[in-house]
C-alpha positions, 0 to 999 in steps of 0.5 A: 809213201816210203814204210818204215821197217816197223810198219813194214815188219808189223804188216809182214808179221800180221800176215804171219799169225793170220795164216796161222789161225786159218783153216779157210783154204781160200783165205789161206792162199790169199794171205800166203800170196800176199806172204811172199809179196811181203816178204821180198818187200821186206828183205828189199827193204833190209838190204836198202837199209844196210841189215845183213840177214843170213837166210830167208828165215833169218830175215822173218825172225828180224821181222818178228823182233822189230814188229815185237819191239825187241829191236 
């Protein structure tokens, strides 16, 4: 089954704070491995759905908007 791009955003997103609050070097190459799977998913997903974004960057702070409710 198909994510909607909140539950897609929300998953990205997470991964997001986790590698943030890590200081485990094996965790945190797990969940940057898992960050750019995620990632590409993602801007996959935006370009399916028609959303232009800039850059790689522009396309994580939609992710962020979308995961906070503020799109």
């Amino acid at each position: 089954m198909r994510k909607t791009l909140f539950e897609s955003a929300k998953d990205y997103v997470a991964v997001i704070e986790a590698i943030e609050q890590t200081t485990d070097a094996k965790k945190l190459q797990a969940l940057e491995e898992k960050r750019v799977q995620l990632h590409s998913a993602w801007m996959d997903l935006l370009k399916e759905q028609g959303i232009a974004y800039r850059d790689r960057e522009h396309a994580t702070k939609i992710a962020v908007k979308i995961a906070r409710g503020e799109l």
